[in-house]
C-alpha positions in Angstrom: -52.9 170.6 -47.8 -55.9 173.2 -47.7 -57.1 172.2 -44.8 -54.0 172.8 -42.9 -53.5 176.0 -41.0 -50.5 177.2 -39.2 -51.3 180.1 -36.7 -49.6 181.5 -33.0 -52.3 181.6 -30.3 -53.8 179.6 -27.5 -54.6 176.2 -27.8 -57.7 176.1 -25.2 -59.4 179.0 -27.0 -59.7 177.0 -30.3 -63.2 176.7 -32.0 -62.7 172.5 -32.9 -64.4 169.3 -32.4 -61.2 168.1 -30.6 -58.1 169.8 -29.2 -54.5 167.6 -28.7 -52.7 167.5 -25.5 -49.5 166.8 -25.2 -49.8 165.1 -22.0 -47.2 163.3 -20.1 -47.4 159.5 -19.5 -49.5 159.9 -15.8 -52.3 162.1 -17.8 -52.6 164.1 -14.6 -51.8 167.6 -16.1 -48.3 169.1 -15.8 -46.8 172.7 -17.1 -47.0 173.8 -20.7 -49.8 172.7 -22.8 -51.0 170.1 -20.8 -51.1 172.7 -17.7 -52.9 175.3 -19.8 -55.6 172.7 -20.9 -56.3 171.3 -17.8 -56.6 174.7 -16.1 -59.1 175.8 -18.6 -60.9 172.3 -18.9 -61.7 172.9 -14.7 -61.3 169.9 -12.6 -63.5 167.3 -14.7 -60.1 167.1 -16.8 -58.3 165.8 -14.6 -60.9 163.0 -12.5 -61.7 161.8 -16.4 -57.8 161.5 -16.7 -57.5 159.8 -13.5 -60.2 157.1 -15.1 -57.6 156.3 -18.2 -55.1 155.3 -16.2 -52.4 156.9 -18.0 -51.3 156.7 -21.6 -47.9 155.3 -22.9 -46.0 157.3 -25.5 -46.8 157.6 -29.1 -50.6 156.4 -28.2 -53.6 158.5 -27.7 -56.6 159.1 -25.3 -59.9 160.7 -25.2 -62.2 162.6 -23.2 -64.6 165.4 -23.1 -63.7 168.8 -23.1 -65.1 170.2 -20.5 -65.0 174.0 -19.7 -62.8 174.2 -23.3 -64.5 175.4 -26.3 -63.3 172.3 -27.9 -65.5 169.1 -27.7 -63.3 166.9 -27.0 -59.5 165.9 -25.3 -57.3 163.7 -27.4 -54.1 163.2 -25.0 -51.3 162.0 -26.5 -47.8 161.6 -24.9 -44.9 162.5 -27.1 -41.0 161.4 -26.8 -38.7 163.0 -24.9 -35.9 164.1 -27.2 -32.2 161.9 -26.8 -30.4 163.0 -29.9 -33.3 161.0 -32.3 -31.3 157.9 -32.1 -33.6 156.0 -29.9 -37.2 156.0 -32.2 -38.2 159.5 -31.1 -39.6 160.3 -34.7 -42.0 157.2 -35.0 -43.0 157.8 -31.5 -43.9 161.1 -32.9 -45.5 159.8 -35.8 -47.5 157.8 -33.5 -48.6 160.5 -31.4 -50.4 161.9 -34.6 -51.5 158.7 -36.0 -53.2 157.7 -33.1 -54.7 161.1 -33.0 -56.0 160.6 -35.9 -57.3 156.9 -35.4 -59.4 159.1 -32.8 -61.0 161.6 -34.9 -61.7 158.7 -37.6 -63.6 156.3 -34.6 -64.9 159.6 -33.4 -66.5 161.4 -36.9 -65.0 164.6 -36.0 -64.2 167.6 -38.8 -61.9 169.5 -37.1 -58.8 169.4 -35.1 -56.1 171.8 -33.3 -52.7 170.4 -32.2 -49.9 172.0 -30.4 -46.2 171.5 -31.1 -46.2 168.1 -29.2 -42.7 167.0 -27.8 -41.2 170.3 -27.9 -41.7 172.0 -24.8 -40.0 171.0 -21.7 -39.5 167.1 -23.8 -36.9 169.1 -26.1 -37.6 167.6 -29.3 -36.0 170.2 -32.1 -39.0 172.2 -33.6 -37.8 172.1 -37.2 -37.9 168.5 -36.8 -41.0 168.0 -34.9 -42.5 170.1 -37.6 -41.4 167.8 -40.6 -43.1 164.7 -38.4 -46.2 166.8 -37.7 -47.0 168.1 -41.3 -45.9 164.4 -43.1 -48.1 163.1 -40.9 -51.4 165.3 -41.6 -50.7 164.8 -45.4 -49.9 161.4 -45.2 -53.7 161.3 -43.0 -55.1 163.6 -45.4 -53.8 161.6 -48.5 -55.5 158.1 -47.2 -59.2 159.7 -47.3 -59.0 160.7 -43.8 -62.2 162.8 -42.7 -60.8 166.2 -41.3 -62.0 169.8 -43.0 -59.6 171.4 -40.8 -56.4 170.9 -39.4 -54.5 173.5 -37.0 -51.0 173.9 -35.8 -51.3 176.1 -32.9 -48.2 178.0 -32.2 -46.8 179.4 -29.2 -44.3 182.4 -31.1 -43.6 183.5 -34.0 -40.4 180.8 -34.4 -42.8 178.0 -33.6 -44.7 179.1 -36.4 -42.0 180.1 -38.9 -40.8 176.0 -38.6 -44.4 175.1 -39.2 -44.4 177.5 -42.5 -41.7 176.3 -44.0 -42.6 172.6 -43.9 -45.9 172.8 -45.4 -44.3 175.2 -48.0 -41.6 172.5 -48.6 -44.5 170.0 -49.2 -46.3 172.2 -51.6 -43.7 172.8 -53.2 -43.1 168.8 -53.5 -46.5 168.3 -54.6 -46.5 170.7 -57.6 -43.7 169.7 -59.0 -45.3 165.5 -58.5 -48.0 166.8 -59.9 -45.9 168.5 -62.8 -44.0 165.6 -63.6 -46.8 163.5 -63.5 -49.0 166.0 -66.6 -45.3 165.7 -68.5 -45.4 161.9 -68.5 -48.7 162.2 -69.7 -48.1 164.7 -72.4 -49.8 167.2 -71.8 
């Protein structure tokens, strides 16, 4: 997980091969994120959007990045939040998976995602967090190409949710790694 980093600032500013969007379904820009991106991208954005048709939840879309510093786009629309009883987490998951498909079919090295799903689609951060962070180890774990992976935060709560996942799964993977030298002997 070294190649995670957890930091508060603005997501259109970041120095990556690709930033995420969390886009709603219609890919035509909206408040939030997906406002903040498409105002900074300048109006190419949103004709290239307007060219994808749209995107369904849980998948992913690319374009360029315009005005951004960032190379690249990747859309991806995340669930809106009913209690978690209706598959919001794999649609989650999905979001970031098919992110990730992206930067594989794309041969990018670094990537910035925001807090997808928990803006104005209410998903709980601590929860969004634990989907996030599985899901870049889980990436990571399977050989997946990324030097650098970024959780862009909008406050310092944001952030602190974000923290205390990836310490959970260091945490989880010392003492694997512990257990697994004591089997061994040594």
């Amino acid at each position: 997980m070294n190649k995670v980093e957890v930091k508060i600032g603005d997501i259109t500013k970041e120095k990556v091969d690709a930033i995420v969007n969390a886009a709603n379904s219609r890919l035509l820009g909206g408040g939030g994120v997906d406002g903040a991106i498409h105002r900074a991208a300048g109006p190419e954005l949103l004709e290239a959007c307007r060219q994808l048709g749209g995107c369904p939840t849980g998948e992913a879309r690319l374009t360029r990045g315009y005005s951004l510093p960032a190379r690249y786009v990747i859309h991806t629309v995340g669930p809106i939040w009913n209690g978690g009883g209706g598959g919001e987490p794999e649609q989650l998951a999905s979001c970031y998976r098919n992110s990730f498909k992206i930067v594989e079919e794309e041969k990018l090295r670094s990537i910035a995602f925001p807090a997808i799903a928990t803006g104005v689609y209410g998903y709980p951060m601590d929860r969004a967090a634990k989907v996030a962070v599985a899901a870049a180890k889980t990436y990571l774990e399977g050989g997946g190409r990324l030097e650098r992976i970024v959780f862009v935060c909008f406050d310092q709560a944001n952030r602190d949710a974000y923290d205390a996942v990836l310490a959970d799964a260091v945490l989880a993977d010392a003492a694997m790694a512990g257990a697994a030298m004591d089997a061994a002997g040594q």
